[in-house]
TITORKE-641178 format. One record per atom (N, C-alpha, C, O): residue in three letters; x, y, z. Coordinates in steps of 0.02 Angstrom, whole numbers, padded with zeros to 5 digits, always signed. Layout:
TITORKE-641178
ALAXYZ/...
end
This chain:
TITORKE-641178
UNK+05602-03040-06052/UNK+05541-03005-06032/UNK+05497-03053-05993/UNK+05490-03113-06004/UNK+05468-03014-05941/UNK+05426-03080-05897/UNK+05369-03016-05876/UNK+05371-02959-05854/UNK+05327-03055-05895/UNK+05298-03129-05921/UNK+05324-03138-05998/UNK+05328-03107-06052/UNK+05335-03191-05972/UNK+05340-03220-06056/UNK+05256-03199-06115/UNK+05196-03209-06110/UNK+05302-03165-06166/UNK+05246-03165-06230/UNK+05226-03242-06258/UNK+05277-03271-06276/UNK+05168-03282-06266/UNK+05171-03345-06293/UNK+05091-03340-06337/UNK+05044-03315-06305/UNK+05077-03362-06407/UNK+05039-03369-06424/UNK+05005-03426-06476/UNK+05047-03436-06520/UNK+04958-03458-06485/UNK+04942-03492-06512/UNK+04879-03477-06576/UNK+04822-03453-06577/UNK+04931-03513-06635/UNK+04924-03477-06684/UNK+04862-03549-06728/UNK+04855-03610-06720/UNK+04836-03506-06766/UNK+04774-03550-06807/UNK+04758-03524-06899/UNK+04741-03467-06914/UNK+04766-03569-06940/UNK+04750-03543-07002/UNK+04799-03530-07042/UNK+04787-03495-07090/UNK+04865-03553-07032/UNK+04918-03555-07084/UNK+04919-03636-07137/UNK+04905-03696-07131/UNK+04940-03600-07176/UNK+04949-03662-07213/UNK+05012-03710-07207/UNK+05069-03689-07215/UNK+05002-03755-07198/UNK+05030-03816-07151/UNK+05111-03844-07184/UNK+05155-03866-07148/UNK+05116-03838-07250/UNK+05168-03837-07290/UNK+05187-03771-07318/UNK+05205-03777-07377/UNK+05189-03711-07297/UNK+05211-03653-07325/UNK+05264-03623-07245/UNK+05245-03621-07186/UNK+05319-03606-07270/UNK+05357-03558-07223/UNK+05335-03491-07183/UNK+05311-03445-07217/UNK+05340-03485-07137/UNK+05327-03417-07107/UNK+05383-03396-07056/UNK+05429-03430-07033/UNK+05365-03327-07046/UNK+05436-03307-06999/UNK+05384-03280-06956/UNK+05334-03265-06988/UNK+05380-03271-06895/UNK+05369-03234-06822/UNK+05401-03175-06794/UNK+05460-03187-06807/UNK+05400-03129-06770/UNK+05416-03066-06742/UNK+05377-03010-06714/UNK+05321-02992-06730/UNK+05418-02985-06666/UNK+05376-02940-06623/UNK+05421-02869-06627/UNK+05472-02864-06660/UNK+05401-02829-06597/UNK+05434-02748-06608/UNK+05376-02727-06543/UNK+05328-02759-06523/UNK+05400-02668-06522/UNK+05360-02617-06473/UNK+05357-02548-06486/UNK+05408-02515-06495/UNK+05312-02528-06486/UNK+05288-02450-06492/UNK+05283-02421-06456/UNK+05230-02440-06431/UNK+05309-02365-06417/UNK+05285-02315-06381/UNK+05199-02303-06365/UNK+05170-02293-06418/UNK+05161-02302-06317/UNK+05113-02278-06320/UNK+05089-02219-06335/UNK+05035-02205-06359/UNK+05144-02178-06316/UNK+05162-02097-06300/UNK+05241-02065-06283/UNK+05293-02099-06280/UNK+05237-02008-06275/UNK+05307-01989-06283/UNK+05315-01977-06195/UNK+05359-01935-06184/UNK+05294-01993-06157/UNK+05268-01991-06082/UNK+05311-02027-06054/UNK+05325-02082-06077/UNK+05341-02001-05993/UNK+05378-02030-05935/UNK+05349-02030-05878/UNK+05337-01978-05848/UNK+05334-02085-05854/UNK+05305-02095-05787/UNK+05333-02113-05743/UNK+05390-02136-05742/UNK+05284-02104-05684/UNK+05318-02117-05587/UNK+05257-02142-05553/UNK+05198-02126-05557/UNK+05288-02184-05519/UNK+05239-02233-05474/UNK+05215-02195-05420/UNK+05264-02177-05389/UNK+05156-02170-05390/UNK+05130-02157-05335/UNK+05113-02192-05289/UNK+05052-02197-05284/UNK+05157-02234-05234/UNK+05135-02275-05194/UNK+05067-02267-05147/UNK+05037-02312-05117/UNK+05051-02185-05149/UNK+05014-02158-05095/UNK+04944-02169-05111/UNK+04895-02173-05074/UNK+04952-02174-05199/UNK+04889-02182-05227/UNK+04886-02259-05247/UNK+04834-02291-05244/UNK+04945-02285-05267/UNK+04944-02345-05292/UNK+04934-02323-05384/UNK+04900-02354-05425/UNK+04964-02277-05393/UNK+04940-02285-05476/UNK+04979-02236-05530/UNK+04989-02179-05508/UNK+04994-02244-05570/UNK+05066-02199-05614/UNK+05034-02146-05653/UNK+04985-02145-05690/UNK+05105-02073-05621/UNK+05082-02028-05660/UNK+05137-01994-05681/UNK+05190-01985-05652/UNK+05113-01972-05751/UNK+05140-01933-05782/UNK+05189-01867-05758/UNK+05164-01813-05744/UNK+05264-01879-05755/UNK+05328-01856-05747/UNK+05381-01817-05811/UNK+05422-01779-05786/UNK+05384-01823-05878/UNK+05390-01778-05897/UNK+05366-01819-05971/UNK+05319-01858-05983/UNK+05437-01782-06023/UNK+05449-01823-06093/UNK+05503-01847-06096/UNK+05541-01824-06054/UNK+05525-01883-06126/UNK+05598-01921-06174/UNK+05568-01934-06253/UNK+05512-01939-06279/UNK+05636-01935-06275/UNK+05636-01947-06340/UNK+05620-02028-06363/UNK+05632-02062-06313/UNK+05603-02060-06404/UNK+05581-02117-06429/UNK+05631-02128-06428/UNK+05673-02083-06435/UNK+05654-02221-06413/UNK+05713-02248-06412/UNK+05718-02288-06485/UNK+05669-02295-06522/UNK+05784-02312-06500/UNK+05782-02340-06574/UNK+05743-02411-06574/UNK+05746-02457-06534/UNK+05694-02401-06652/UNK+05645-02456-06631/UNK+05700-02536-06668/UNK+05738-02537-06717/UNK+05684-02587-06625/UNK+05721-02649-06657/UNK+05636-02712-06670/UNK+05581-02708-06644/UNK+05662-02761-06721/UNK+05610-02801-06701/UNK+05668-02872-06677/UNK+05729-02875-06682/UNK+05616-02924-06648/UNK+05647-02985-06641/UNK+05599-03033-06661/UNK+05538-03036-06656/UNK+05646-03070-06687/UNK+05633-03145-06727/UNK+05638-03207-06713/UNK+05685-03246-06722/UNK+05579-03215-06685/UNK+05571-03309-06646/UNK+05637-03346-06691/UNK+05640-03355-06752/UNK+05692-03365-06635/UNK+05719-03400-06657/UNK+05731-03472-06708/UNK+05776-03504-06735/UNK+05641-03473-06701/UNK+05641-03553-06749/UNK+05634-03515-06820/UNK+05658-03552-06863/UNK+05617-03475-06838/UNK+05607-03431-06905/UNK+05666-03446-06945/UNK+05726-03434-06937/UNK+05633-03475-06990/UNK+05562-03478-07041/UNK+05549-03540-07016/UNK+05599-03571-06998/UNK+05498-03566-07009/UNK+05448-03646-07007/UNK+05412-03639-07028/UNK+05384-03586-07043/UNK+05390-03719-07045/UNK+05322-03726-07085/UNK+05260-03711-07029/UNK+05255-03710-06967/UNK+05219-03698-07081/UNK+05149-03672-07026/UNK+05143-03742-06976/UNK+05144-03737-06915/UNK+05137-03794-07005/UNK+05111-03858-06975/UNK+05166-03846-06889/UNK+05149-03852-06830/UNK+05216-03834-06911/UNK+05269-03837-06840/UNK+05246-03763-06796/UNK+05253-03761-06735/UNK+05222-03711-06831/UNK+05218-03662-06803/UNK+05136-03682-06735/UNK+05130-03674-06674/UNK+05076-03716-06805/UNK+05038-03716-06744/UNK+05016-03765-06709/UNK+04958-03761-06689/UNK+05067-03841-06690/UNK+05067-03878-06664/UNK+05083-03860-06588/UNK+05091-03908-06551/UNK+05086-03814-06569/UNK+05094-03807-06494/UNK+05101-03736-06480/UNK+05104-03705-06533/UNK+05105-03701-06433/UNK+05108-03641-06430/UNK+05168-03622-06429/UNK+05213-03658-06408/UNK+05180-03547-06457/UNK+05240-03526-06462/UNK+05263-03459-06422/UNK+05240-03402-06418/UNK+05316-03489-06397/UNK+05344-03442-06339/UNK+05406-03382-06356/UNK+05458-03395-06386/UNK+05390-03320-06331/UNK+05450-03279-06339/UNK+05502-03279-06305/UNK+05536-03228-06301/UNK+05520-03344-06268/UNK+05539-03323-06186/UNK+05636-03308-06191/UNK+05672-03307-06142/UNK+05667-03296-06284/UNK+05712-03266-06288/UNK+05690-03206-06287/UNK+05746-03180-06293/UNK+05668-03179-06286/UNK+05683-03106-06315/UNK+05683-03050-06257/UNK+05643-03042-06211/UNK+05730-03022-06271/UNK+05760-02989-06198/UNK+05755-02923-06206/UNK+05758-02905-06265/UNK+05743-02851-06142/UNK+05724-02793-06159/UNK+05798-02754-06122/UNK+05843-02788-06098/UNK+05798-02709-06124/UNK+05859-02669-06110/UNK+05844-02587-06100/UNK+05795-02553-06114/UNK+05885-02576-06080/UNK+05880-02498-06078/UNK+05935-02452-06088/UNK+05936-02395-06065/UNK+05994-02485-06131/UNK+06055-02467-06137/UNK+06059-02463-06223/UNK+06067-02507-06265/UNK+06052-02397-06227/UNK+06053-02352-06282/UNK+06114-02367-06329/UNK+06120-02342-06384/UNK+06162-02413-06300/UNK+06226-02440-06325/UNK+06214-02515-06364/UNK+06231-02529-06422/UNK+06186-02550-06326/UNK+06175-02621-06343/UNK+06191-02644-06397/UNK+06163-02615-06443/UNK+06229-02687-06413/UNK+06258-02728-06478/UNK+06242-02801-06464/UNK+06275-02843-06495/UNK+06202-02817-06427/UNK+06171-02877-06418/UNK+06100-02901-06444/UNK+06083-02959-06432/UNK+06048-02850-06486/UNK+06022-02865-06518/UNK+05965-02861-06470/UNK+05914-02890-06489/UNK+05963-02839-06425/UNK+05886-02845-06393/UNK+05875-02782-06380/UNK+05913-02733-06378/UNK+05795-02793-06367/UNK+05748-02746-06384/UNK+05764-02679-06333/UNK+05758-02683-06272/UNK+05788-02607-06373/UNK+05794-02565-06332/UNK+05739-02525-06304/UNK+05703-02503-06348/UNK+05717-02504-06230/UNK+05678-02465-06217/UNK+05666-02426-06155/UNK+05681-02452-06101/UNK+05634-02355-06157/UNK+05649-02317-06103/UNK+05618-02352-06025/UNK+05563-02380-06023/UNK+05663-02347-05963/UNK+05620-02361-05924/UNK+05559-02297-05897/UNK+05555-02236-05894/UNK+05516-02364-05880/UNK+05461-02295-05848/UNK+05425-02274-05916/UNK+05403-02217-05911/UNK+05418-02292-05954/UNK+05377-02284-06013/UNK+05353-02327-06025/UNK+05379-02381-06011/UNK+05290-02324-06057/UNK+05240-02353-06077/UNK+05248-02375-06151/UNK+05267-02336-06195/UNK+05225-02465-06166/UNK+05245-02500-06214/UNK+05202-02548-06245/UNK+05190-02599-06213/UNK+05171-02541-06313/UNK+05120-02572-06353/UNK+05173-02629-06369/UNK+05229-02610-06385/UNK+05162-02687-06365/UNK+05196-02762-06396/UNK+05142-02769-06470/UNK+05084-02748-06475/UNK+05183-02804-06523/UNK+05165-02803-06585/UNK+05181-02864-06611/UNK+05241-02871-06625/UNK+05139-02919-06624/UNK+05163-02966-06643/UNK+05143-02974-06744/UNK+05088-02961-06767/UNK+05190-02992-06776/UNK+05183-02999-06836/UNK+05203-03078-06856/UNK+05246-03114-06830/UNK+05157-03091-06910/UNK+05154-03169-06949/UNK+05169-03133-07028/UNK+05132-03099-07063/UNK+05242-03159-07042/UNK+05254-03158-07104/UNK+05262-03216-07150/UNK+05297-03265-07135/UNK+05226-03210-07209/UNK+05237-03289-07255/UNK+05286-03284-07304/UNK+05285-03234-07339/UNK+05323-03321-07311/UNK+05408-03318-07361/UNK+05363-03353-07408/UNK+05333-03407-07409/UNK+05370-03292-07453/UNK+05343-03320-07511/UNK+05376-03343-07578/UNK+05400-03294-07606/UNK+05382-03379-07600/UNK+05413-03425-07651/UNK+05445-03396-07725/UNK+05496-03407-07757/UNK+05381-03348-07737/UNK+05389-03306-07784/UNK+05455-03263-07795/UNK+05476-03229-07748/UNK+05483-03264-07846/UNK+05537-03208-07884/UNK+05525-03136-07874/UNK+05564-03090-07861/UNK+05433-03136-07890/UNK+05438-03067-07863/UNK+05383-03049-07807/UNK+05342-03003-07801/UNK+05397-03096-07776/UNK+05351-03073-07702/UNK+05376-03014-07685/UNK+05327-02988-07658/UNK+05414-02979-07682/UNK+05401-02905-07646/UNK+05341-02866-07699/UNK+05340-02805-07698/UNK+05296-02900-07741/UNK+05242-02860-07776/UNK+05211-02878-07726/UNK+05166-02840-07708/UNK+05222-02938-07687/UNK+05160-02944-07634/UNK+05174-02968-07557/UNK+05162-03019-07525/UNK+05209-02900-07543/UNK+05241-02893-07474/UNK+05172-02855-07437/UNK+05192-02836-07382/UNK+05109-02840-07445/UNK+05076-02799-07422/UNK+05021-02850-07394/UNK+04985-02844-07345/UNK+05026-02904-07443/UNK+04981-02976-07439/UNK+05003-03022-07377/UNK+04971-03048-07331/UNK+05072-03020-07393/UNK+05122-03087-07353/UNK+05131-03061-07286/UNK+05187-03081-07269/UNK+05103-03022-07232/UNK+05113-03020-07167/UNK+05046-02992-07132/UNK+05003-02964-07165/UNK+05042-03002-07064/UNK+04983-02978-07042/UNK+05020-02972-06973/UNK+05066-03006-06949/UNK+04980-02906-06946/UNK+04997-02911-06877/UNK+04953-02902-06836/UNK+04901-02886-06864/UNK+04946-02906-06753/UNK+04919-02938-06708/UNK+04918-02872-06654/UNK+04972-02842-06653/UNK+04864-02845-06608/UNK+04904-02788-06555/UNK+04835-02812-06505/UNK+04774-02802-06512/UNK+04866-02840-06465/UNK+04814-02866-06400/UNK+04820-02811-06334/UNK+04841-02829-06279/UNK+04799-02745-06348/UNK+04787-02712-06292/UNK+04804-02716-06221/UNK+04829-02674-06184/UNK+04784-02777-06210/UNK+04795-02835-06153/UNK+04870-02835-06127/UNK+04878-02850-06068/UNK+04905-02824-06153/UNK+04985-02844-06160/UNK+05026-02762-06169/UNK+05085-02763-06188/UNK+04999-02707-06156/UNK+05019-02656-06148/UNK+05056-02648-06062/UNK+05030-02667-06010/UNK+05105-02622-06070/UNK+05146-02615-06001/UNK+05198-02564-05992/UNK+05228-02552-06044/UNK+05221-02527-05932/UNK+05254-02512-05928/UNK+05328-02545-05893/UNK+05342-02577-05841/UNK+05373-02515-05959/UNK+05438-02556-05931/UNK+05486-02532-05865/UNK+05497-02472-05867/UNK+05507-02555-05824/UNK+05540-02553-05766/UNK+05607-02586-05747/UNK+05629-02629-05786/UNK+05646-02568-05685/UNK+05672-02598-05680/UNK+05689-02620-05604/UNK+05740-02635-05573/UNK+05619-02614-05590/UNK+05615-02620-05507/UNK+05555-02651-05504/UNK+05517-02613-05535/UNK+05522-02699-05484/UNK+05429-02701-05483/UNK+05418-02654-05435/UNK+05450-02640-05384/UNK+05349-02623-05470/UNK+05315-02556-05403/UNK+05276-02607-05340/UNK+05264-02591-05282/UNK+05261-02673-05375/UNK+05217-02703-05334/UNK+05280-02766-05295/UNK+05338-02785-05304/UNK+05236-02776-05259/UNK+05283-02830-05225/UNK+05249-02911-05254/UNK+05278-02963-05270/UNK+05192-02898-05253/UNK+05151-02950-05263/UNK+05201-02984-05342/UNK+05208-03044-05355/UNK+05225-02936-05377/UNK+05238-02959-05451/UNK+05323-02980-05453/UNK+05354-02998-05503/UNK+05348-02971-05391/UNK+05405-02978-05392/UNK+05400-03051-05336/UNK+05459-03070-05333/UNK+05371-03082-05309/UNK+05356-03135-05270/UNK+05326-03184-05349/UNK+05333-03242-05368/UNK+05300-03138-05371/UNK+05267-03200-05441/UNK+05322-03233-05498/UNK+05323-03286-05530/UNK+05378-03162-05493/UNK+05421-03166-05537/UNK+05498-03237-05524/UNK+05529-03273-05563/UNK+05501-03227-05449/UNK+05553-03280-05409/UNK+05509-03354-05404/UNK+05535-03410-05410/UNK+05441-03342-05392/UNK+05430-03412-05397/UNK+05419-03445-05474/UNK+05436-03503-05479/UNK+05391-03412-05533/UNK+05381-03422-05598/UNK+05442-03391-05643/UNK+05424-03398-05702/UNK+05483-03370-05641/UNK+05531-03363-05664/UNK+05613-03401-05675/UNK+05662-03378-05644/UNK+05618-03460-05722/UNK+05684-03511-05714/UNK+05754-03454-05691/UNK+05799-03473-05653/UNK+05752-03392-05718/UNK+05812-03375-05697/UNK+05796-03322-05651/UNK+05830-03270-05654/UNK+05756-03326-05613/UNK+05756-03293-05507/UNK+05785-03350-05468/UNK+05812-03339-05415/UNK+05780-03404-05490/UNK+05788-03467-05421/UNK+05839-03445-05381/UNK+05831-03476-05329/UNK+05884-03413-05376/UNK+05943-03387-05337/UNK+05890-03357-05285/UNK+05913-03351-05228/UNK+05829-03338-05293/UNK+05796-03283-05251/UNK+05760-03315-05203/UNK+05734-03286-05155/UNK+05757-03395-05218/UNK+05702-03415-05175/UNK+05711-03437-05095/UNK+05768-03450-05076/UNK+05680-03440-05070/UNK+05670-03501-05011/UNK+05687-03547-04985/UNK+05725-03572-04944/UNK+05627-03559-05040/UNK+05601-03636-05044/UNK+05569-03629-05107/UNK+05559-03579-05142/UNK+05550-03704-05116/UNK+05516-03740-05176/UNK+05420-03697-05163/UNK+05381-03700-05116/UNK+05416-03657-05237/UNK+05320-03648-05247/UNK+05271-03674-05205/UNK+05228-03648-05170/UNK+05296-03764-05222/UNK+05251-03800-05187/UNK+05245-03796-05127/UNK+05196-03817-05096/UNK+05295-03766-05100/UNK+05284-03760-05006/UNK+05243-03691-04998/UNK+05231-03676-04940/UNK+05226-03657-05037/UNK+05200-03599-05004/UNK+05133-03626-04994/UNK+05107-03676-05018/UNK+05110-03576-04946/UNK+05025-03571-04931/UNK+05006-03558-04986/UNK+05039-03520-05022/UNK+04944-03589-05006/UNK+04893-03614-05059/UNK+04876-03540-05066/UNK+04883-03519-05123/UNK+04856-03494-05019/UNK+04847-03418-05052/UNK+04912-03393-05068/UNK+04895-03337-05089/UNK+04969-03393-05074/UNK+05004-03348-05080/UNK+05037-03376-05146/UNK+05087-03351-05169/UNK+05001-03438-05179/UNK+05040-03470-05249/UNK+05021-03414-05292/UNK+04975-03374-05283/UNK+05086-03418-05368/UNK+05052-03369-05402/UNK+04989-03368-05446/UNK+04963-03319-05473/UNK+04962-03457-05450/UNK+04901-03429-05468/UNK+04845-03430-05416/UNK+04788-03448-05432/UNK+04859-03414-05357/UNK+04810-03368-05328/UNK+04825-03292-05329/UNK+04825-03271-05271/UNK+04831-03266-05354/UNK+04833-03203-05363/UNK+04790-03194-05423/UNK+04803-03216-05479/UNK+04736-03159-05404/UNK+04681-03145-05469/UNK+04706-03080-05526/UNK+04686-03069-05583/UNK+04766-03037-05477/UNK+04755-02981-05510/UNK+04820-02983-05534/UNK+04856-02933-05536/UNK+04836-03041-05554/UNK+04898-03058-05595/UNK+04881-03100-05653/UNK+04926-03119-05691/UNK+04814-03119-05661/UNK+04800-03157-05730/UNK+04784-03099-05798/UNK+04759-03044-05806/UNK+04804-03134-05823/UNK+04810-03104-05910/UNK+04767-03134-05974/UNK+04755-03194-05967/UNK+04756-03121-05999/UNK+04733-03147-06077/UNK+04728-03090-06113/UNK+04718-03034-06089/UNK+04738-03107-06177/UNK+04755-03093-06247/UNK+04715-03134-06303/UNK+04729-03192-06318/UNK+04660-03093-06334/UNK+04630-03149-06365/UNK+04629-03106-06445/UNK+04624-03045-06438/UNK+04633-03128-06511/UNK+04642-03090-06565/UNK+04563-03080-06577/UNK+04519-03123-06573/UNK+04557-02994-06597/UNK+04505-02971-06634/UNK+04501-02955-06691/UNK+04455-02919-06711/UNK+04552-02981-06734/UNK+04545-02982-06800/UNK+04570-03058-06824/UNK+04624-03087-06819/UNK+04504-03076-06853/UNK+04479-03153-06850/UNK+04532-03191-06915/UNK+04531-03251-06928/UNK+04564-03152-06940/UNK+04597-03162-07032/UNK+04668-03203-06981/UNK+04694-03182-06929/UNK+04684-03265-07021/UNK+04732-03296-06992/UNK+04724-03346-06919/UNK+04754-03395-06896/UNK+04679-03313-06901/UNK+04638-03357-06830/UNK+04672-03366-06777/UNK+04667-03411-06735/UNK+04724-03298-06783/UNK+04757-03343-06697/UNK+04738-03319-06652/UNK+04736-03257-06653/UNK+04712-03358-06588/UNK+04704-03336-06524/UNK+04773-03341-06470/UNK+04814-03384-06454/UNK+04761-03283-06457/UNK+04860-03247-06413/UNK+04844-03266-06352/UNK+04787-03274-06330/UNK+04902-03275-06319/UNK+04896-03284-06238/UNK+04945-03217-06247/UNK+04966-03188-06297/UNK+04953-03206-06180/UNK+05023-03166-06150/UNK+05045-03216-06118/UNK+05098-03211-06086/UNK+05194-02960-05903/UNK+05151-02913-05875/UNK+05174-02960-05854/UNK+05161-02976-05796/UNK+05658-02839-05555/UNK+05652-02849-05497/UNK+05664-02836-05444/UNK+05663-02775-05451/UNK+05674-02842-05399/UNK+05674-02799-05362/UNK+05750-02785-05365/UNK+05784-02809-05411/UNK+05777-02744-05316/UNK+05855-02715-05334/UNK+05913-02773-05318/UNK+05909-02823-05282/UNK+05958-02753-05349/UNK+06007-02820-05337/UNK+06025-02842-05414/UNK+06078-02868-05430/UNK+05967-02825-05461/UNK+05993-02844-05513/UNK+06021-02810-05560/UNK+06035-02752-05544/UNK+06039-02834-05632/UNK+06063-02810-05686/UNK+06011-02741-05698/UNK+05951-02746-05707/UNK+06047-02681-05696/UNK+05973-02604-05702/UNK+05958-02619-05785/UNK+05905-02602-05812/UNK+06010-02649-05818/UNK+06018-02638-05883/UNK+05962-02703-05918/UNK+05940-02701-05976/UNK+05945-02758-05867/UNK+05894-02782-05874/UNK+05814-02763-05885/UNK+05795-02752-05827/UNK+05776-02756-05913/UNK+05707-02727-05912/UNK+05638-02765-05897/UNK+05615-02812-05929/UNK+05612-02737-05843/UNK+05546-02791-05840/UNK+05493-02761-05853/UNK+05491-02700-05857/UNK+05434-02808-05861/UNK+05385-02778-05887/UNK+05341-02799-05810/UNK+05337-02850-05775/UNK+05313-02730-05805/UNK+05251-02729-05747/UNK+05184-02696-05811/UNK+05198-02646-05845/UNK+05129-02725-05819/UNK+05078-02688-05847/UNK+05009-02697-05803/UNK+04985-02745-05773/UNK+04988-02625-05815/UNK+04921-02607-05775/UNK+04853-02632-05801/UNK+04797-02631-05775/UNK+04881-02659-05873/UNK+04822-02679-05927/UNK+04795-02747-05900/UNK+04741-02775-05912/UNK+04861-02772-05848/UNK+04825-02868-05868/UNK+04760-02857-05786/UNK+04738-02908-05759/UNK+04746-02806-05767/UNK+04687-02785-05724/UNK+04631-02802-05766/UNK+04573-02809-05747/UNK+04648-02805-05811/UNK+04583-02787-05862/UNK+04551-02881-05884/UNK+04494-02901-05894/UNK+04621-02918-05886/UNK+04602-02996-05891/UNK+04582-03023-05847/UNK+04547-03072-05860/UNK+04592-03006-05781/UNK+04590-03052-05704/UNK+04542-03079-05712/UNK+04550-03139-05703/UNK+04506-03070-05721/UNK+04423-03127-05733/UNK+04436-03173-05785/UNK+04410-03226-05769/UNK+04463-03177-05838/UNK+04447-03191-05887/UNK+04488-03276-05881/UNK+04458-03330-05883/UNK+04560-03266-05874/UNK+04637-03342-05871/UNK+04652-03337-05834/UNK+04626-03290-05805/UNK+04699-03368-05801/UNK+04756-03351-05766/UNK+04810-03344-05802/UNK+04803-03362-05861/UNK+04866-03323-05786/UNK+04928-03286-05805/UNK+04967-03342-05826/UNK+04974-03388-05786/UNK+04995-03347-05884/UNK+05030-03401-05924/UNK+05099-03392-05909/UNK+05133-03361-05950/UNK+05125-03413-05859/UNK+05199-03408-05857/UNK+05267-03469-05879/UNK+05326-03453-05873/
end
């Protein structure tokens, strides 16, 4: 998924285990289509909800201390759109619209911690990070961001980032910055976070209309 999901986490306890994971929700049962004429997506019919999976930061379980010594990146976790998949990544419709869900679970020690499975997890939904999945960028601008910030486009490039004109780097692009910041203060983490043809269709990217809403705020964490 690109942009990479990455967040930095605050308020675990430093010698206790935790596991990490994310899942996606439907926003709606809504299929959409890009209007180039307008520049803006509309509503095309329904589909059925695809089967929901979650994925599990590969370092899971770690101690808190390892979890919030640096920020932590999703940059395995892969989206799909192949209703078949036995590869374990995340299935979902293209052209639909997609809430990201991040959850902090604590492995708790106890015999009978499932009395307190309701205690031991919390989860996270940064608005910010809502997108629709694709498998084409509608924009061009995000598919130029994706070959230069992306380790596996380099087949796509040029040349080297550094040679481009100073406006056309990707962080000059304002309306490609993002942030994600948590509004529920319990656990304390503040979140960071949204091609063209030729590729794998069965690949899925994320284009979202939400990170319009950060451009003032970061630039885009890639």
């Amino acid at each position: 998924m690109f942009p990479t999901f990455q967040v930095k986490i605050f308020g675990m306890d430093p010698m206790a285990d935790y596991m990490l994971l994310m899942d996606f929700v439907p926003v709606d049962d809504k299929r959409y289509r890009y209007a180039f004429h307008s520049s803006s997506w509309l509503v095309a019919g329904k589909d059925p909800a695809t089967p929901g999976r979650v994925h599990y930061h590969p370092d899971s379980p770690a101690k808190g201390a390892q979890w919030m010594k640096q920020i932590v990146s999703f940059d395995k976790l892969k989206l799909t759109n192949n209703l078949l998949d036995d590869n374990g990544h995340i299935i979902l419709n293209s052209m639909h619209r997609y809430q990201p869900r991040f959850h902090v679970v604590y492995v708790d020690p106890r015999k009978d911690s499932e009395k307190y499975a309701e205690e031991n997890f919390k989860t996270f939904v940064f608005e910010e990070t809502r997108f629709t999945a694709v498998t084409a960028y509608q924009n061009h601008r995000i598919t130029q961001l994706k070959i230069a910030s992306n380790p596996f486009a380099k087949g796509f490039r040029d040349c080297d980032p550094e040679d481009w004109p100073r406006n056309h780097r990707p962080g000059a692009l304002p309306l490609m910055s993002a942030f994600a910041r948590s509004r529920n203060p319990v656990s304390s983490p503040a979140h960071q976070n949204g091609t063209e043809k030729g590729e794998n269709p069965q690949c899925m990217h994320a284009w979202g209309q939400s990170y319009h809403a950060g451009a003032q705020r970061a630039q885009l964490h890639c």
